[in-house]
N, CA, C and O atoms as a printed pandas DataFrame, in Angstrom:
     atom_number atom_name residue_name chain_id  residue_number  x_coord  y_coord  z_coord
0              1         N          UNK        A               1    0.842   -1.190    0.000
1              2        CA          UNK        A               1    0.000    0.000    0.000
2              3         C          UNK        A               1    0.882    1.246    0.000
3              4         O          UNK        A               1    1.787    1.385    0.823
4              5         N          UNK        A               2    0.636    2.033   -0.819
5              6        CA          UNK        A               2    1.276    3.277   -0.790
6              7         C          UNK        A               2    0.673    4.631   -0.042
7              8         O          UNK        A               2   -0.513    4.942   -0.151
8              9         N          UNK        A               3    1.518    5.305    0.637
9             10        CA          UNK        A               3    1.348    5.738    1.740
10            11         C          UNK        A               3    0.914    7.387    0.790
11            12         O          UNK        A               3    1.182    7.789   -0.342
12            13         N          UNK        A               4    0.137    7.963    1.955
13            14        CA          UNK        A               4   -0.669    9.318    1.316
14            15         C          UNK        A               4    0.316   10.174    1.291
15            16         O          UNK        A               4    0.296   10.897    0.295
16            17         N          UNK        A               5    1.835   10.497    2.596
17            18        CA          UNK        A               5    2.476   11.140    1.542
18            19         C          UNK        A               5    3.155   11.299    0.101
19            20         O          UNK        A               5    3.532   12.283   -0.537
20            21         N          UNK        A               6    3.153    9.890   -0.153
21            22        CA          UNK        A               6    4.086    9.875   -1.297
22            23         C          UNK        A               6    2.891    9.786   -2.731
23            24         O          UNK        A               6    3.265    9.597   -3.888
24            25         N          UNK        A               7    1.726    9.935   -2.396
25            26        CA          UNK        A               7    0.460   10.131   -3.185
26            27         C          UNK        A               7    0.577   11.902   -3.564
27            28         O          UNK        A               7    0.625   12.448   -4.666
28            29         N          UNK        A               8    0.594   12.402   -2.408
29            30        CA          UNK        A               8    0.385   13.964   -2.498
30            31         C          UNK        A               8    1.380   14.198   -3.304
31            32         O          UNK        A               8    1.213   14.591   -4.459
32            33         N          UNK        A               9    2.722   13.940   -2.679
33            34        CA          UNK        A               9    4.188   14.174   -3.866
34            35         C          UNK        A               9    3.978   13.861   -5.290
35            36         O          UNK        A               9    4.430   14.526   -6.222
36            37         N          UNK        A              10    2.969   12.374   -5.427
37            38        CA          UNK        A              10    2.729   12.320   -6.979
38            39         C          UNK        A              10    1.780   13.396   -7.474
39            40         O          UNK        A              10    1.940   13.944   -8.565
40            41         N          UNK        A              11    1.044   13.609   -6.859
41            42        CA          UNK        A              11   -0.186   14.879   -7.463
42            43         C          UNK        A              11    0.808   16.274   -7.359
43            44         O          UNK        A              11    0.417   17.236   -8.020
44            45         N          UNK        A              12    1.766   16.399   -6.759
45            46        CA          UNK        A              12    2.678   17.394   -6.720
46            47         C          UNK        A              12    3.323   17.564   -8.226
47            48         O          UNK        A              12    3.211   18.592   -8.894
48            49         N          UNK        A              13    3.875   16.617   -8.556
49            50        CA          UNK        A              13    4.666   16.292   -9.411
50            51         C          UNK        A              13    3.651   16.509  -10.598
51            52         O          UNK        A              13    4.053   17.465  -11.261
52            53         N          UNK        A              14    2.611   16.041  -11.062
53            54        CA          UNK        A              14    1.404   16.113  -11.924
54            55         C          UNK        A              14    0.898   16.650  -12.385
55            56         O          UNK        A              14    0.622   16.694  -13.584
56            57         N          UNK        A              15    0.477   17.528  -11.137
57            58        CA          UNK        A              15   -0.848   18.708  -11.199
58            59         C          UNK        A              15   -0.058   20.131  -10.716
59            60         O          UNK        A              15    0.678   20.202   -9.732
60            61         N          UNK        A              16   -0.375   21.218  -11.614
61            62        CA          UNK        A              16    0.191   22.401  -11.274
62            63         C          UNK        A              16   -1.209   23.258  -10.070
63            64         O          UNK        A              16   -0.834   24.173   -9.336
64            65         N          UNK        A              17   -2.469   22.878  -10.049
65            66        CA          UNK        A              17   -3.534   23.078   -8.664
66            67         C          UNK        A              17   -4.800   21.923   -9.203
67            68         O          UNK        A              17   -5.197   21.630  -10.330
68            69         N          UNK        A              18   -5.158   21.495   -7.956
69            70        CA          UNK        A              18   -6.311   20.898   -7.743
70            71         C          UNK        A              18   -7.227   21.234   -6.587
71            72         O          UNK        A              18   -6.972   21.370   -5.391
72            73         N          UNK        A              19   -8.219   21.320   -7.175
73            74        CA          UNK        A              19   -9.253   21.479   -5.483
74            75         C          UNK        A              19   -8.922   20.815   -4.422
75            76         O          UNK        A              19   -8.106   19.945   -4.730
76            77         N          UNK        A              20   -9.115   20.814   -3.560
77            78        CA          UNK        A              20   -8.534   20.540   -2.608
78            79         C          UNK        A              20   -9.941   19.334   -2.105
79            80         O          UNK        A              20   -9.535   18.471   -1.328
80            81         N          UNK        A              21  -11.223   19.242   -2.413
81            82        CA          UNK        A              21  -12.112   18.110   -2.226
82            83         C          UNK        A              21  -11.521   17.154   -2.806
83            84         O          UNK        A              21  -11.367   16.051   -2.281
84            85         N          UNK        A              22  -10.884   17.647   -4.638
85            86        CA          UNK        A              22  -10.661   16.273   -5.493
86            87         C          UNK        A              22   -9.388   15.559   -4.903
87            88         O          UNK        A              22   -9.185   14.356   -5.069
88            89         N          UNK        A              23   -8.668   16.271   -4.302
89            90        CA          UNK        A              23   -7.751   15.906   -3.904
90            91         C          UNK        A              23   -8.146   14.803   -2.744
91            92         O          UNK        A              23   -7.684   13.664   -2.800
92            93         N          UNK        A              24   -8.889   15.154   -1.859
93            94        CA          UNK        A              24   -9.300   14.859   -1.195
94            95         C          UNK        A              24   -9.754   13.214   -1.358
95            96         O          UNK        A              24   -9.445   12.212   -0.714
96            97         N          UNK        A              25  -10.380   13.374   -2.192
97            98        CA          UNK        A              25  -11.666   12.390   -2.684
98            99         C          UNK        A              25  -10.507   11.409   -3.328
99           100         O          UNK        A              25  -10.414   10.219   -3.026
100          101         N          UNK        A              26   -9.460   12.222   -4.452
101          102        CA          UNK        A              26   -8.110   11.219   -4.905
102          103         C          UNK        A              26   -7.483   10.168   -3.582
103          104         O          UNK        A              26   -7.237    8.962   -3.573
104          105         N          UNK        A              27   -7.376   11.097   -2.651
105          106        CA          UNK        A              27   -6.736   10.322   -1.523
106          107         C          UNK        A              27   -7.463    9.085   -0.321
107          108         O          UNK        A              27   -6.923    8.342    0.499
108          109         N          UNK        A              28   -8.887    9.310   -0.693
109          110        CA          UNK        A              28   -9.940    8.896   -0.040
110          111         C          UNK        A              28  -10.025    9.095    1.725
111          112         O          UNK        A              28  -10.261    8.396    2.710
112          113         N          UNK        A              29   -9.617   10.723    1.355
113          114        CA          UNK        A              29   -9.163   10.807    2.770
114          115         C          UNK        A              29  -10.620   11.954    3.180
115          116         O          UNK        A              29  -11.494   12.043    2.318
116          117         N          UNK        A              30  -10.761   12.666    4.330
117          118        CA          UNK        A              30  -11.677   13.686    4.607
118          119         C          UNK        A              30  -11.081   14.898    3.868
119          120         O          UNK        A              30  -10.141   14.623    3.124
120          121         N          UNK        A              31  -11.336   15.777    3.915
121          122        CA          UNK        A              31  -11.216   17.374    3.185
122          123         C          UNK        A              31  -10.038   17.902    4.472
123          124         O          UNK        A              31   -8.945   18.461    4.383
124          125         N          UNK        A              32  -10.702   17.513    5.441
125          126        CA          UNK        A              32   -9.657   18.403    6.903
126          127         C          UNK        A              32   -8.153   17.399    7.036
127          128         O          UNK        A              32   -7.061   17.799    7.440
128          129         N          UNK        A              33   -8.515   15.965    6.547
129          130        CA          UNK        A              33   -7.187   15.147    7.056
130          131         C          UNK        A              33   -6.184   15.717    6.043
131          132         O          UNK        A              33   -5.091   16.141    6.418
132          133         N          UNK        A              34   -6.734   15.727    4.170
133          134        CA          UNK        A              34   -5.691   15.937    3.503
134          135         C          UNK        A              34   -5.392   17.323    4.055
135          136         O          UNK        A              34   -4.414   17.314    4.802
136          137         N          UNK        A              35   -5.757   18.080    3.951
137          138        CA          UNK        A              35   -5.048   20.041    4.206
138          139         C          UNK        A              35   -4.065   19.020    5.577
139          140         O          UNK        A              35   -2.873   18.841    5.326
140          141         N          UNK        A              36   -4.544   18.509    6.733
141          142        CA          UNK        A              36   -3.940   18.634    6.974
142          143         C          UNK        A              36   -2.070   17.812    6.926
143          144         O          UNK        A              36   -1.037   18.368    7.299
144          145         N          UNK        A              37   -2.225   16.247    6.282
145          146        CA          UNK        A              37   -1.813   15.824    5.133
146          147         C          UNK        A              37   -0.528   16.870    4.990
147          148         O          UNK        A              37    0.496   16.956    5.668
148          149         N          UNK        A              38   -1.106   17.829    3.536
149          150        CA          UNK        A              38   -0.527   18.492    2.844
150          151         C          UNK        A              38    0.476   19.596    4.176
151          152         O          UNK        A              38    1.702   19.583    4.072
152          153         N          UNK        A              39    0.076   20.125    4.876
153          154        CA          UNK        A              39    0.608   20.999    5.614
154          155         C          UNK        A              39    1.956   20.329    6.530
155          156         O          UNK        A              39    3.005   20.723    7.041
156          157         N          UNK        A              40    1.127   18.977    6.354
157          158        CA          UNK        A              40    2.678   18.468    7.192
158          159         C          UNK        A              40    4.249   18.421    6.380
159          160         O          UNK        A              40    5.443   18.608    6.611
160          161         N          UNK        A              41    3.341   18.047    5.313
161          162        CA          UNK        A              41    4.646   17.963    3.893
162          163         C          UNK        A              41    5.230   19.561    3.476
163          164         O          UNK        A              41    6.310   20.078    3.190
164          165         N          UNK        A              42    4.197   19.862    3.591
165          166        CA          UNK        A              42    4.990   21.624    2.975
166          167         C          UNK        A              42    5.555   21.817    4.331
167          168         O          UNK        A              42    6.717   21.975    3.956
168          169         N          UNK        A              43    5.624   21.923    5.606
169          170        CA          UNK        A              43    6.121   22.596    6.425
170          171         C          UNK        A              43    7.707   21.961    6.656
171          172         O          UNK        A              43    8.614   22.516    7.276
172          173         N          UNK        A              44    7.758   20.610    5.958
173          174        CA          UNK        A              44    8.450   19.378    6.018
174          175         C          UNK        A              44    9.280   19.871    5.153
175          176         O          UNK        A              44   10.385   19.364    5.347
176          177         N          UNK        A              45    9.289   20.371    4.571
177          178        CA          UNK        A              45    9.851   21.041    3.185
178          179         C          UNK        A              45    9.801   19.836    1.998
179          180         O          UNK        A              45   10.693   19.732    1.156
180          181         N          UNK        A              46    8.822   19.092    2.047
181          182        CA          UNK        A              46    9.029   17.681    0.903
182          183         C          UNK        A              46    8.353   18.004   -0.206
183          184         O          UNK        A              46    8.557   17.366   -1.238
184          185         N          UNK        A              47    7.420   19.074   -0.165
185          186        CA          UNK        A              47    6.734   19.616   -1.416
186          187         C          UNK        A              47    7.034   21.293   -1.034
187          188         O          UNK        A              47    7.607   21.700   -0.024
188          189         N          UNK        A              48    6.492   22.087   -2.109
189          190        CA          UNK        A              48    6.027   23.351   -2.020
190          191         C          UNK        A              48    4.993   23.449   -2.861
191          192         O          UNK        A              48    4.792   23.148   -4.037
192          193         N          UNK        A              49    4.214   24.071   -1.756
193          194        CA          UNK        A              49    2.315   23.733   -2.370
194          195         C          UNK        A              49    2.166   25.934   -1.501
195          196         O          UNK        A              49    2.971   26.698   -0.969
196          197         N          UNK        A              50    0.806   25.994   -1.842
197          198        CA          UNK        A              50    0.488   26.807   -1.727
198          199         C          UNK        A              50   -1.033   26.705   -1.437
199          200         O          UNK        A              50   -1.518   26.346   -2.510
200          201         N          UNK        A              51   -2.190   26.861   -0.379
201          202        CA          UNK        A              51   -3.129   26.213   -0.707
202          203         C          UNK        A              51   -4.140   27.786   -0.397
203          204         O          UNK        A              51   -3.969   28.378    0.669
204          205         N          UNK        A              52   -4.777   28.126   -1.054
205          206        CA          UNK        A              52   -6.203   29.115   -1.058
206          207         C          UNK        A              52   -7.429   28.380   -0.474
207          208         O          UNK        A              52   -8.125   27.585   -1.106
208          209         N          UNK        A              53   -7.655   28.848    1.176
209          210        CA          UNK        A              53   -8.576   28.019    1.430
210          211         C          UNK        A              53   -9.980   28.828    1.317
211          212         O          UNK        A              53  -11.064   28.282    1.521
212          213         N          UNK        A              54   -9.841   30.106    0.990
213          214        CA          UNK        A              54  -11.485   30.668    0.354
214          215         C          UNK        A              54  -12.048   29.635   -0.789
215          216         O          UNK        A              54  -13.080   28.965   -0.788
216          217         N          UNK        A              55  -10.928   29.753   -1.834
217          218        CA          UNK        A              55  -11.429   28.904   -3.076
218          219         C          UNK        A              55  -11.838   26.899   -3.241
219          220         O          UNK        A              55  -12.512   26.197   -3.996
220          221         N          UNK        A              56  -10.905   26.679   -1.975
221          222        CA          UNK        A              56  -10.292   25.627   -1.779
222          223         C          UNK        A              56   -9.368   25.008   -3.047
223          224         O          UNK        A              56   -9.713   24.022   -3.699
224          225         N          UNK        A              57   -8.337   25.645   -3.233
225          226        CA          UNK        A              57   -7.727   25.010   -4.744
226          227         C          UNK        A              57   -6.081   25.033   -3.487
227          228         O          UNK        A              57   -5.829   25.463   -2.361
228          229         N          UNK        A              58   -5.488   24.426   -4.383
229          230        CA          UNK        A              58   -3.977   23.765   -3.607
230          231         C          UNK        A              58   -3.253   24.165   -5.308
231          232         O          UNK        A              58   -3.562   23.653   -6.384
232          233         N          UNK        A              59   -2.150   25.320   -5.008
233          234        CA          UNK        A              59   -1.050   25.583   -5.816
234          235         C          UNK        A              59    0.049   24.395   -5.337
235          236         O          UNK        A              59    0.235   24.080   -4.161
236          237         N          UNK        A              60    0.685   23.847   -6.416
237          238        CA          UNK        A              60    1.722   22.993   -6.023
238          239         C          UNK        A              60    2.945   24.031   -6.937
239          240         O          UNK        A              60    2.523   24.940   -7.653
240          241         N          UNK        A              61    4.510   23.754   -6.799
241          242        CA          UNK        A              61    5.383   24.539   -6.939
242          243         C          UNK        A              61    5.506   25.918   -6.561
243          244         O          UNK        A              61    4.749   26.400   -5.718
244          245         N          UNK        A              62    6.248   26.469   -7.025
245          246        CA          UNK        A              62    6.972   27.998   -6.468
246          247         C          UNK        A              62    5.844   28.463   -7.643
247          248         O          UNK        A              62    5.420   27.842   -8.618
248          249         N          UNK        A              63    5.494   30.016   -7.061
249          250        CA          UNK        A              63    4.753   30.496   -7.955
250          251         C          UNK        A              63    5.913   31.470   -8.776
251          252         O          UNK        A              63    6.953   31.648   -8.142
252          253         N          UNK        A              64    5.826   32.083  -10.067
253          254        CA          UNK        A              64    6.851   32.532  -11.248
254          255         C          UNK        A              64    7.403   33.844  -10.287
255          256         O          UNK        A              64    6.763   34.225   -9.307
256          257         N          UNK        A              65    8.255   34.260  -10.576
257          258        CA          UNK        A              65    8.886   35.422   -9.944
258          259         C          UNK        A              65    8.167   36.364  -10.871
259          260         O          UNK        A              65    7.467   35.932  -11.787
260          261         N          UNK        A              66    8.395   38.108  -10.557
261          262        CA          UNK        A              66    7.361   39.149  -10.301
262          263         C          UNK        A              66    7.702   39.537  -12.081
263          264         O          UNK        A              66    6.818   39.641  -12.932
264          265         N          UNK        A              67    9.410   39.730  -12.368
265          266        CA          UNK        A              67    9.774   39.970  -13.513
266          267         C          UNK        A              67   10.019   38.718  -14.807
267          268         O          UNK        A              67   10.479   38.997  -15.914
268          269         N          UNK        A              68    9.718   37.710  -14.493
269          270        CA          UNK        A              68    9.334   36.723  -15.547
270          271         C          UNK        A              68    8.108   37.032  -15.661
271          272         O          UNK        A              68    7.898   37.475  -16.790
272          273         N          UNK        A              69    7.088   37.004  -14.945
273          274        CA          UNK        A              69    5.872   37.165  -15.241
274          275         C          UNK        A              69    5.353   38.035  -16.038
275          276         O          UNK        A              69    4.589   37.719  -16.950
276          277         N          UNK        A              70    5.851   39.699  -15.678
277          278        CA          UNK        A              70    6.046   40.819  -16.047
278          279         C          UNK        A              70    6.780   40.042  -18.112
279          280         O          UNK        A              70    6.159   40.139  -19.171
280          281         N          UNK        A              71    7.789   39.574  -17.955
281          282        CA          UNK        A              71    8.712   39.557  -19.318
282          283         C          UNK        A              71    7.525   38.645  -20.435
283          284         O          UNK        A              71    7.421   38.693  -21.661
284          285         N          UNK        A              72    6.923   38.030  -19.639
285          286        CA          UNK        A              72    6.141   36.791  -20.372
286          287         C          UNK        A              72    5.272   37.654  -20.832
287          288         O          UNK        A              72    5.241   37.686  -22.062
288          289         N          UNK        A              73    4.099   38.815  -19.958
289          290        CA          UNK        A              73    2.761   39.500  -20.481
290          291         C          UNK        A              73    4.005   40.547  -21.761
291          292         O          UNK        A              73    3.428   40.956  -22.768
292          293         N          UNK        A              74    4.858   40.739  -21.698
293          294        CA          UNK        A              74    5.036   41.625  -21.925
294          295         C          UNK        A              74    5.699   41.056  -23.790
295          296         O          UNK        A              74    5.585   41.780  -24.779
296          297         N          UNK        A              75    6.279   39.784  -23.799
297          298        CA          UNK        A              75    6.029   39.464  -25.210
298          299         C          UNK        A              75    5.095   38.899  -25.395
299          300         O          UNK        A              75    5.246   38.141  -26.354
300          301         N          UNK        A              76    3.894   38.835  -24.860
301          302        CA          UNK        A              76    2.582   38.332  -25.804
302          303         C          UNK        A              76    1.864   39.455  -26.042
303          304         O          UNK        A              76    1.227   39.332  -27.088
304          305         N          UNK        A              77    1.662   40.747  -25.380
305          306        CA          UNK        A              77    1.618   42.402  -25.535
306          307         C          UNK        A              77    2.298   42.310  -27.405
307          308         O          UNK        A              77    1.644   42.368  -28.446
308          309         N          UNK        A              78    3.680   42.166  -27.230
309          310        CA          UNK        A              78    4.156   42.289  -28.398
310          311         C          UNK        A              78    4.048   41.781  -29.686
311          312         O          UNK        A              78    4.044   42.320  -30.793
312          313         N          UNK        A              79    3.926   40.175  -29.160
313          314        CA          UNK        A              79    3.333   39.185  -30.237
314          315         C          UNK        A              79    1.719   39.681  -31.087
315          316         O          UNK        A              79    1.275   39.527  -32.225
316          317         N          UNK        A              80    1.277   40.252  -29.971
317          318        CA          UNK        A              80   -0.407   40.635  -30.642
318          319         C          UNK        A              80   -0.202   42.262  -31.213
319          320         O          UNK        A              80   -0.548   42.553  -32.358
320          321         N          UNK        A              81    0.394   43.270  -30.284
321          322        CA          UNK        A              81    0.621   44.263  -31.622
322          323         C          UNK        A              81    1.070   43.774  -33.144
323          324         O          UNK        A              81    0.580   44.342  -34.121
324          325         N          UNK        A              82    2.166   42.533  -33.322
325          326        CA          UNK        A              82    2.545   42.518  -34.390
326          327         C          UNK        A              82    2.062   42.265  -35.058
327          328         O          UNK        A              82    2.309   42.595  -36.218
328          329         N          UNK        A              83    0.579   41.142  -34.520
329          330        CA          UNK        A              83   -0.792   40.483  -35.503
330          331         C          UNK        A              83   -1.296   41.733  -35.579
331          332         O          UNK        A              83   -1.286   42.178  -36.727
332          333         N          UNK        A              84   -1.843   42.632  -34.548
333          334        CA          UNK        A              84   -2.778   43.851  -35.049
334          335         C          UNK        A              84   -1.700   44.773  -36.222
335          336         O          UNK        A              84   -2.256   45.125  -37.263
336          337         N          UNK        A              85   -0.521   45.065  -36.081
337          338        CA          UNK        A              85   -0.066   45.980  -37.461
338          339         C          UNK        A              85    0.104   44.918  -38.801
339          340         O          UNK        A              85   -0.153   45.297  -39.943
340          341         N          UNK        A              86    0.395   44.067  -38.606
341          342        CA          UNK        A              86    0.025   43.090  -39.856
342          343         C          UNK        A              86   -1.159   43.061  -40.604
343          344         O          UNK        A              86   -1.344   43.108  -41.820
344          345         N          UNK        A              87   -2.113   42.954  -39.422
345          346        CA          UNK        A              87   -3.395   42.670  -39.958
346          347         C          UNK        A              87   -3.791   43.991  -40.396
347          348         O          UNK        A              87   -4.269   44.105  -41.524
348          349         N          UNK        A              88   -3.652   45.028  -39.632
349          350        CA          UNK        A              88   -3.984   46.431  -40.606
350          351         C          UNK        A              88   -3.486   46.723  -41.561
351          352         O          UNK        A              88   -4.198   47.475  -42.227
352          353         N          UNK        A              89   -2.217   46.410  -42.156
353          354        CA          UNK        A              89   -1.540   46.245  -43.188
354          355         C          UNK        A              89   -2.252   45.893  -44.523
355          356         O          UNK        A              89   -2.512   46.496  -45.564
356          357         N          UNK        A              90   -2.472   44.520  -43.977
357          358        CA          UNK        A              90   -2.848   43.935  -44.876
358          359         C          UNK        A              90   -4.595   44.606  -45.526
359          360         O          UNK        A              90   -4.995   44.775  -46.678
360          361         N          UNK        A              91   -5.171   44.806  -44.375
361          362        CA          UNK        A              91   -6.679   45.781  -44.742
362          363         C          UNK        A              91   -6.260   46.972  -45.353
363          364         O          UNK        A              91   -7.055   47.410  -46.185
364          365         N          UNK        A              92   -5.226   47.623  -45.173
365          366        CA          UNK        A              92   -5.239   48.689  -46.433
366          367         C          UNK        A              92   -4.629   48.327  -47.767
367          368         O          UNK        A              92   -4.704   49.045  -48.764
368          369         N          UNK        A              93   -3.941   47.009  -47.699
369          370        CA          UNK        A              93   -3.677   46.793  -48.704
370          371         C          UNK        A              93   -4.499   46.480  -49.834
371          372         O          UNK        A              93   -4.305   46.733  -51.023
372          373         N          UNK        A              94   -5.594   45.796  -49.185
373          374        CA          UNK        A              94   -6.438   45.460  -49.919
374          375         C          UNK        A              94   -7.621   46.636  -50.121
375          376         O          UNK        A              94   -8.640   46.227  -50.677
376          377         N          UNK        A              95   -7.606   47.693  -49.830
377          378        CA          UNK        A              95   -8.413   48.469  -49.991
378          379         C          UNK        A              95   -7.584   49.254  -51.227
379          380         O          UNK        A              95   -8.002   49.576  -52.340
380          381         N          UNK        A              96   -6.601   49.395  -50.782
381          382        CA          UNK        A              96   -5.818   50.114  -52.191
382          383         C          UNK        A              96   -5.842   49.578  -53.517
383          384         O          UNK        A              96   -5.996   50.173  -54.583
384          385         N          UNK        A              97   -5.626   48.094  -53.235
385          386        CA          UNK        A              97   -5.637   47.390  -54.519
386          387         C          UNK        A              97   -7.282   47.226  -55.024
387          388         O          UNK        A              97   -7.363   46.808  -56.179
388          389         N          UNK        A              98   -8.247   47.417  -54.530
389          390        CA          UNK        A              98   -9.646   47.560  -54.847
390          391         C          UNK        A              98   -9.975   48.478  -55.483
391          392         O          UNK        A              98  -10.762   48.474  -56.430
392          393         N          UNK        A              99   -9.243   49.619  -54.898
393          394        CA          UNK        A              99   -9.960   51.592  -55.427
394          395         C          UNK        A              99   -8.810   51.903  -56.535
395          396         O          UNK        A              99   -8.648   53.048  -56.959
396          397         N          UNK        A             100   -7.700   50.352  -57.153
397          398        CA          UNK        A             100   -6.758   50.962  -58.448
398          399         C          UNK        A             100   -7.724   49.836  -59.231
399          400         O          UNK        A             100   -7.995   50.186  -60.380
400          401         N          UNK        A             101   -8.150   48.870  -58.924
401          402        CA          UNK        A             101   -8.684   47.828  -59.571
402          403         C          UNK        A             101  -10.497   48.105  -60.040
403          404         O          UNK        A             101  -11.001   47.601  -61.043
404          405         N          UNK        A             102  -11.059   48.780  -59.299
405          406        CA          UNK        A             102  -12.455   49.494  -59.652
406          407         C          UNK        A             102  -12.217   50.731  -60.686
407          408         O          UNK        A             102  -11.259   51.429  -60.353
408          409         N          UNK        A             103  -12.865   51.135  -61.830
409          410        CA          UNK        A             103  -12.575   52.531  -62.580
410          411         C          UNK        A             103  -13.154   53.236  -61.530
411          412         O          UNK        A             103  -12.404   54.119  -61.112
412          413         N          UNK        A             104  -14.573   53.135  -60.767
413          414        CA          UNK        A             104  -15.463   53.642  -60.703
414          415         C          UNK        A             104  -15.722   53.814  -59.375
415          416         O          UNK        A             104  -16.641   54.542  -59.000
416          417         N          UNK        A             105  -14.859   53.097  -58.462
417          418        CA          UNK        A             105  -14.484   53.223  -57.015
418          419         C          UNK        A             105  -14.341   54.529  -56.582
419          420         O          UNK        A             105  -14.905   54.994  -55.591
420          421         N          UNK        A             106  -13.393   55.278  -57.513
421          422        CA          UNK        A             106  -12.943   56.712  -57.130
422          423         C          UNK        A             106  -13.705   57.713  -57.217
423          424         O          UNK        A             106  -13.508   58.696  -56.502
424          425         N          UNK        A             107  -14.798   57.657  -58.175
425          426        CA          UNK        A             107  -15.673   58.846  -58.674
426          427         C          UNK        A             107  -16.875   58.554  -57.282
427          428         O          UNK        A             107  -17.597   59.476  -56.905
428          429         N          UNK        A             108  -16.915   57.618  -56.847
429          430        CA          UNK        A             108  -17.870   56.901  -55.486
430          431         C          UNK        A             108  -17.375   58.170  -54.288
431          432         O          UNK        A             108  -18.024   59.179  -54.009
432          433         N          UNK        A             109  -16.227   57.809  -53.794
433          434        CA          UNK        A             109  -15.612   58.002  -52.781
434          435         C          UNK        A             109  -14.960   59.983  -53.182
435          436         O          UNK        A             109  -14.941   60.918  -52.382
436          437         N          UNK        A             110  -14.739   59.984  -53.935
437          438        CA          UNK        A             110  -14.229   61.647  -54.232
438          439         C          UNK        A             110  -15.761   62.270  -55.150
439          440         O          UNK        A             110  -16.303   61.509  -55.952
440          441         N          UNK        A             111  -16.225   63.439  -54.952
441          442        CA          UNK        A             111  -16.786   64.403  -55.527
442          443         C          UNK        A             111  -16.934   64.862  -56.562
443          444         O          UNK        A             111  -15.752   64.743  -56.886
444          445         N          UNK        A             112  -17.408   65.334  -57.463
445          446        CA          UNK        A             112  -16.791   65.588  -58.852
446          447         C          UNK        A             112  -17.213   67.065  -59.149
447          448         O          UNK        A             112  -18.336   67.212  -58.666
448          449         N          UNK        A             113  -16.845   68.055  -59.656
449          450        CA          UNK        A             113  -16.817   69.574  -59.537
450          451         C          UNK        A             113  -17.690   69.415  -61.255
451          452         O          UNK        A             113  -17.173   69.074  -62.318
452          453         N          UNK        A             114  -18.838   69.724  -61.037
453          454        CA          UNK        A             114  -19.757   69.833  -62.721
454          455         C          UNK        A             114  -19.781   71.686  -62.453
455          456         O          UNK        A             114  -20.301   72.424  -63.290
């Protein structure tokens, strides 16, 4: 039989958060035995968990430091300006090539002095 700490360590290893019932219910233990379970191991230093007991969800690992996090929003910020100026690009391109490709586009859109 394998013992519930070395269960939690596998859901450690696994799962980046789980509720803390499923967990629960994984371990076939009560809701109060695993937290408390888990608390023996994190204080143990054998995992690093993190657990939110408003939500009841259990963070397992270190959460990202302040400036990776920051570096990560900050090239997908970049990645999507480059789709939005692409993609506008490409919409005037095709508007240009429409109003040289129509005779009659231009007399539409400009005025004509009679």
């Amino acid at each position: 039989m394998v013992s519930f700490p070395m269960n939690i360590r596998m859901m450690a290893k696994y799962y980046t958060r789980i509720k803390l019932d499923r967990m629960a219910e994984l371990l076939d233990l009560a809701p109060k035995e695993c937290e408390e379970f888990l608390c023996q191991l994190v204080v143990g230093g054998t995992i690093i968990a993190r657990t939110d007991r408003l939500e009841g969800v259990v963070s397992f690992g270190t959460p990202p430091e302040h400036s990776a996090r920051l570096n990560s929003w900050a090239a997908s910020l970049h990645s999507l300006m480059a789709l939005v100026n692409r993609t506008t690009h490409l919409i005037n391109k095709e508007q240009m090539v429409h109003t040289h490709l129509l005779p009659g586009s231009m007399k539409a859109l400009v005025p004509m002095d009679e």
